[in-house]
C-alpha positions in Angstrom: 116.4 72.5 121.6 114.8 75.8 120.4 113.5 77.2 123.5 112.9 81.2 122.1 109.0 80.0 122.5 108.7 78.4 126.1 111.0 81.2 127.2 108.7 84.4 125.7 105.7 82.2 127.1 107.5 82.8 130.6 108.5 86.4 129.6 112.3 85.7 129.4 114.9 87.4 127.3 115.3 85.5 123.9 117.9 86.0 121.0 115.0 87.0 118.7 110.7 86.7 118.5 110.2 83.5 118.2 107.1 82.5 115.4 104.5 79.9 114.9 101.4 80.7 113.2 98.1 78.9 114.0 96.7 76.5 111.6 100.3 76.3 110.3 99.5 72.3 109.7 97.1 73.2 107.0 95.6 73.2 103.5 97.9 75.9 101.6 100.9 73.5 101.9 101.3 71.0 98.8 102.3 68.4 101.3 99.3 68.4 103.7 97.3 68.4 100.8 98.8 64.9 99.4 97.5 63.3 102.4 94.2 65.1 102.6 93.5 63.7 99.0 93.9 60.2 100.7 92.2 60.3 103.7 89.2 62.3 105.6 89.7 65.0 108.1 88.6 63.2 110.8 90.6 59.9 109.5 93.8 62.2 110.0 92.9 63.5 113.1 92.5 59.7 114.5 95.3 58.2 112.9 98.2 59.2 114.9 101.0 58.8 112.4 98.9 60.8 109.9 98.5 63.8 113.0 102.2 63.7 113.3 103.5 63.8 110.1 101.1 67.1 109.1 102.2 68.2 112.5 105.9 68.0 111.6 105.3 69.7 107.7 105.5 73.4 108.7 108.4 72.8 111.3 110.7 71.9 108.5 109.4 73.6 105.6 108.8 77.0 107.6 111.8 77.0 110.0 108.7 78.1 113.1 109.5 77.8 116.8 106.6 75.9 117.8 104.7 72.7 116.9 101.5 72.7 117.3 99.5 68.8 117.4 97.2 68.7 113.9 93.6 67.7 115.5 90.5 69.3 115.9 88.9 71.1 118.6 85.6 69.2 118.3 87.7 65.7 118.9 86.2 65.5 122.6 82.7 66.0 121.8 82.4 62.2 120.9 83.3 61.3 124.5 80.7 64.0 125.9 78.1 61.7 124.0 78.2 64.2 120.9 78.4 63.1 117.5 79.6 64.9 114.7 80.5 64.8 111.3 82.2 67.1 108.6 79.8 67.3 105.9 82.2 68.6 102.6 81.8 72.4 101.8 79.5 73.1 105.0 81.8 71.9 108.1 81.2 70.3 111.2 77.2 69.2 111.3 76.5 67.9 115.1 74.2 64.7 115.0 72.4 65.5 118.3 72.2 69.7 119.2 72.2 69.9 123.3 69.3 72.8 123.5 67.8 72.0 126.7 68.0 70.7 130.1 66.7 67.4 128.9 69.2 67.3 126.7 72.5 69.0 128.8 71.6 66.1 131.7 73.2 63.6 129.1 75.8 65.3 128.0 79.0 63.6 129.7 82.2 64.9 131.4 85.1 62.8 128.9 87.8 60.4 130.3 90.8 61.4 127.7 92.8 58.2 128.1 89.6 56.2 126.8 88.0 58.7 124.4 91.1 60.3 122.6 93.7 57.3 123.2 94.5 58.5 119.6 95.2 62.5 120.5 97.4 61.0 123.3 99.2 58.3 121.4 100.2 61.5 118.1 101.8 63.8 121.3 103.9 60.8 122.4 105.4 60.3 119.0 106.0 63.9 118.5 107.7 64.4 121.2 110.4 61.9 119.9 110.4 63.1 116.8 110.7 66.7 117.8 114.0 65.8 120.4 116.2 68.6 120.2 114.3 70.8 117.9 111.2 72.6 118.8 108.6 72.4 121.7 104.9 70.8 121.0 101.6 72.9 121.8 99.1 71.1 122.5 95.5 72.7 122.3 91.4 72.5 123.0 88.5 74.9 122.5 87.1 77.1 125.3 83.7 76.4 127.2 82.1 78.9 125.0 83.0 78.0 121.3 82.5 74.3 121.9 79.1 75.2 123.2 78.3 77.0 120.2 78.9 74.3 118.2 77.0 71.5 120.3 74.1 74.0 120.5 74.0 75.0 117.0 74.6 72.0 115.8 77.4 73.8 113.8 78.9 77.1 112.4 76.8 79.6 113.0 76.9 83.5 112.2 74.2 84.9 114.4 74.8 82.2 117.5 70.6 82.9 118.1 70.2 79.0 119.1 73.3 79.9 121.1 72.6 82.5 123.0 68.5 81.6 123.1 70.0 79.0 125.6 71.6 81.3 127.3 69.4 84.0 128.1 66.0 81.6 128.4 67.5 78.4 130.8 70.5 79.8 132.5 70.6 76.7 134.9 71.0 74.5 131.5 73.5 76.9 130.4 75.9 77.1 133.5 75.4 73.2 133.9 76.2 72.4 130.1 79.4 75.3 129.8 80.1 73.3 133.6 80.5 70.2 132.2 82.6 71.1 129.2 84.7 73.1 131.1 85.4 70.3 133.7 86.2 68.2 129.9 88.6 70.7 129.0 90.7 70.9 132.3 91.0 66.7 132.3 91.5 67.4 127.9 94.4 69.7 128.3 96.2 67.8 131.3 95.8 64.6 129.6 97.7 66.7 126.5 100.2 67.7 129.1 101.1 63.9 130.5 101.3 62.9 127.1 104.0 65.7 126.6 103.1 68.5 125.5 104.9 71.6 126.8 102.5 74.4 126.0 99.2 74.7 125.4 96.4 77.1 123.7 93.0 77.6 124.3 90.8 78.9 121.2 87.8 81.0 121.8 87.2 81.4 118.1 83.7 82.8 118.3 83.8 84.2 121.6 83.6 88.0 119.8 79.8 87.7 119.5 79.0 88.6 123.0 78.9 91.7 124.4 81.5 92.2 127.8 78.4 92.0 130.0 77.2 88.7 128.5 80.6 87.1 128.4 81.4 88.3 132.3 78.3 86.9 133.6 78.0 83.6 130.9 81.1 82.9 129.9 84.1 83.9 132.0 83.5 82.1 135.3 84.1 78.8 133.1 86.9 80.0 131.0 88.2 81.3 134.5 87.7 77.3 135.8 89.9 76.1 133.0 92.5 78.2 134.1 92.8 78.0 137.1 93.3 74.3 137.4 95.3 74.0 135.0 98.1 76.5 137.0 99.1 73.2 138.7 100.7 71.5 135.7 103.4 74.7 135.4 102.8 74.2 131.5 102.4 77.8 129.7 98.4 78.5 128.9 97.9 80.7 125.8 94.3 82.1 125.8 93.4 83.2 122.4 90.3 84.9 121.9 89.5 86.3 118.8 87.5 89.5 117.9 87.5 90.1 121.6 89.4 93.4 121.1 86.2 95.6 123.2 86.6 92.9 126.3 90.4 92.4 126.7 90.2 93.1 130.5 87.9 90.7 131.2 89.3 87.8 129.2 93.1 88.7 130.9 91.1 88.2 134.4 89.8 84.9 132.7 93.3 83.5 132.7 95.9 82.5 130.6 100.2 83.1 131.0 99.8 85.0 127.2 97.1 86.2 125.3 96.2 85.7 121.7 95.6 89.0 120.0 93.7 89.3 116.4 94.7 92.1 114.2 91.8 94.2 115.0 93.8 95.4 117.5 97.3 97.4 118.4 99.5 95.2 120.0 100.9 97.8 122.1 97.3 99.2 123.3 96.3 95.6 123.5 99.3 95.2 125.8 99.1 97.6 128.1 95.3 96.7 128.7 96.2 92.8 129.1 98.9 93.8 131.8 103.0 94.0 131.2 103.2 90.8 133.6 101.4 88.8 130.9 103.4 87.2 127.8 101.2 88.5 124.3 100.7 86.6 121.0 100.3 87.9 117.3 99.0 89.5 115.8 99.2 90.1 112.1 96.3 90.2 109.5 96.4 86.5 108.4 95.4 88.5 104.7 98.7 90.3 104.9 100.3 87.0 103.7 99.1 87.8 100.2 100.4 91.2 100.0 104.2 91.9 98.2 107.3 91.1 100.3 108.1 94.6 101.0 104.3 94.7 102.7 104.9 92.1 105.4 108.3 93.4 105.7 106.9 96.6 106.8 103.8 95.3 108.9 105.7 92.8 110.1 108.1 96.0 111.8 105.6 98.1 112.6 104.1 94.9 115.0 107.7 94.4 116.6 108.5 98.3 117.2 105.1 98.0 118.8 105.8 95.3 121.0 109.1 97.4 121.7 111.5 94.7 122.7 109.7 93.8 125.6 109.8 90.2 126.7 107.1 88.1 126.4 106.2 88.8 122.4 105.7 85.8 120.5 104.8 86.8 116.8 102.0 84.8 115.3 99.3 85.9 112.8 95.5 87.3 114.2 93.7 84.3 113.5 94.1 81.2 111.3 96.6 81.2 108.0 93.8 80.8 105.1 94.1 77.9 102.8 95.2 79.9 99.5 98.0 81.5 101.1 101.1 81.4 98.9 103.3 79.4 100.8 106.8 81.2 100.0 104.9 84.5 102.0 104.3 82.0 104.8 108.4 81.3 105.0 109.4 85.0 104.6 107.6 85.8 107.1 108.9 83.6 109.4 112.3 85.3 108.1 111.6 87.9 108.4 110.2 88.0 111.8 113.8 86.4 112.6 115.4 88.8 110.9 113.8 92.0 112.5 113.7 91.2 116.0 117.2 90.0 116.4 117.6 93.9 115.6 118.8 96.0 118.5 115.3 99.1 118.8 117.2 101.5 117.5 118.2 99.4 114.7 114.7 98.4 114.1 113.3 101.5 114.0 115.9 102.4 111.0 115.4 99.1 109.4 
């Protein structure tokens, strides 16, 4: 099997920088999109031969070292007594917004094996069907952007409902991100006995707190998750993104790597993370629309600046948007190849 990942997600010496890019199951491949046109999100997220064959697209059309399960983080909320729908053009809409104490007191802890049978059932078959290639990442949301969905009662940009719960019932707060936390640890270990061999933790909105807000709110139950999911010897990738002014803080969170966005230099980023910490990304998910001789370049500049050091797994800074040409998407998994098998002084004259 093609272990470059799991070993850079323990810090070991690889061959080369092995590459996966989030959302790489996704809309800007022709083939996800013939199944899309047949079926709704959430049908394709519950049928588990749909999940695995989107999984498997981008491991043979883009060569990556990592699968990652197609599903959605929002799959467990139905368990927690939270419904939800994807309404077309606006996203997930929550049926029932948890926005006070009244309301968190219902709000249950999930048992995965009866709630997500489905989630399970898509990593047993990928695991078969990914014998002898590449490892399976398996994945959830963090305390906080799950909670800013359930409060919101979807996207949001200012996260007021959000944070109004926050700042105004702290007891709600703590007891709601408590509970969802506790769903996440059972959510990811489930994940794990099913078989997969790494997972990643989004905090996808997590960027609009300030450091003092997320240390006191925030990080104790990311810091939970964790923690208790050390046991299970599994790599934990903690990715979260626009987080670049509170990077300390989410490293003392947890995680064996963290998830970097582009907004910020990998090898700042590093050093602030720690050197005994694995690092993921972190290009501009925009650059994929620039000229080849572009991502060749960024795609250098990123690897002189994680400077041969193990640990580096090369990913983009966020999500692969939906128009991306997807010919970019497989040169730059070349490339990546290409460059890093590249001795440093090579690279640097590359």
């Amino acid at each position: 099997m093609n272990d470059t990942f799991l070993k850079a997600c323990r810090r070991e010496n690889t061959p080369y920088t092995p590459v996966w890019l989030m959302r790489q199951a996704g809309r800007y491949m022709a083939e996800y999109m013939e199944i899309r046109n047949k079926y709704s999100f959430l049908e394709m997220c519950k049928t588990p031969e749909l999940a695995v064959e989107v999984t498997l697209q981008p491991v043979r059309k883009l060569g990556v070292d990592a699968a990652i399960l197609f599903a959605d983080i929002l799959l467990p909320l139905e368990g927690m007594g939270i419904g939800f729908r994807f309404a077309r053009d606006e996203g997930p809409v929550i049926e029932n917004p948890v926005r006070t104490i009244v309301d968190v007191k219902k709000v249950r802890v999930i048992t995965p094996e009866e709630d997500v049978p489905y989630v399970l059932e898509a990593i047993k078959i990928l695991r078969r069907e990914l014998a002898g290639k590449v490892p399976l990442i398996g994945f959830s949301g963090a305390p906080f952007t799950l909670a800013s969905y359930i409060i919101e009662g979807g996207g949001s940009k200012n996260y007021i409902q959000c944070k109004r719960l926050m700042w105004e019932a702290p007891e709600a707060w703590h007891e709601l991100l408590g509970k969802i936390a506790e769903s996440t640890v059972r959510y990811l270990k489930a994940q794990i006995a099913a078989g997969a061999q790494a997972v990643q933790v989004f905090d996808s909105w997590v960027g609009t707190l300030s450091p003092e807000d997320y240390e006191k709110y925030v990080l104790p139950h990311s810091k939970y998750v964790f923690d208790n999911l050390k046991e299970t010897g599994v790599p934990v990738i903690h990715f979260a993104n626009n987080a670049g002014s509170m990077l300390e803080l989410v490293a003392a969170a947890g995680g064996d790597v963290i998830g970097l966005d582009w907004r910020v230099s990998l090898d700042r980023a590093w050093q602030t993370v720690g050197f005994d910490r694995g690092v993921q990304g972190n290009l501009d998910p925009v650059a994929l629309f620039a000229p080849k001789e572009v991502i060749r370049q960024k795609v250098k500049e990123i690897l002189i600046k994680a400077g041969k050091r193990p640990g580096h797994i090369f990913n983009l800074g966020h999500g692969i948007h939906k128009e991306t040409p997807v010919e970019n998407a497989q040169y730059l998994v070349e490339v990546v190849h290409e460059l890093s098998s590249l001795s440093y002084e090579q690279l640097l004259e590359a």
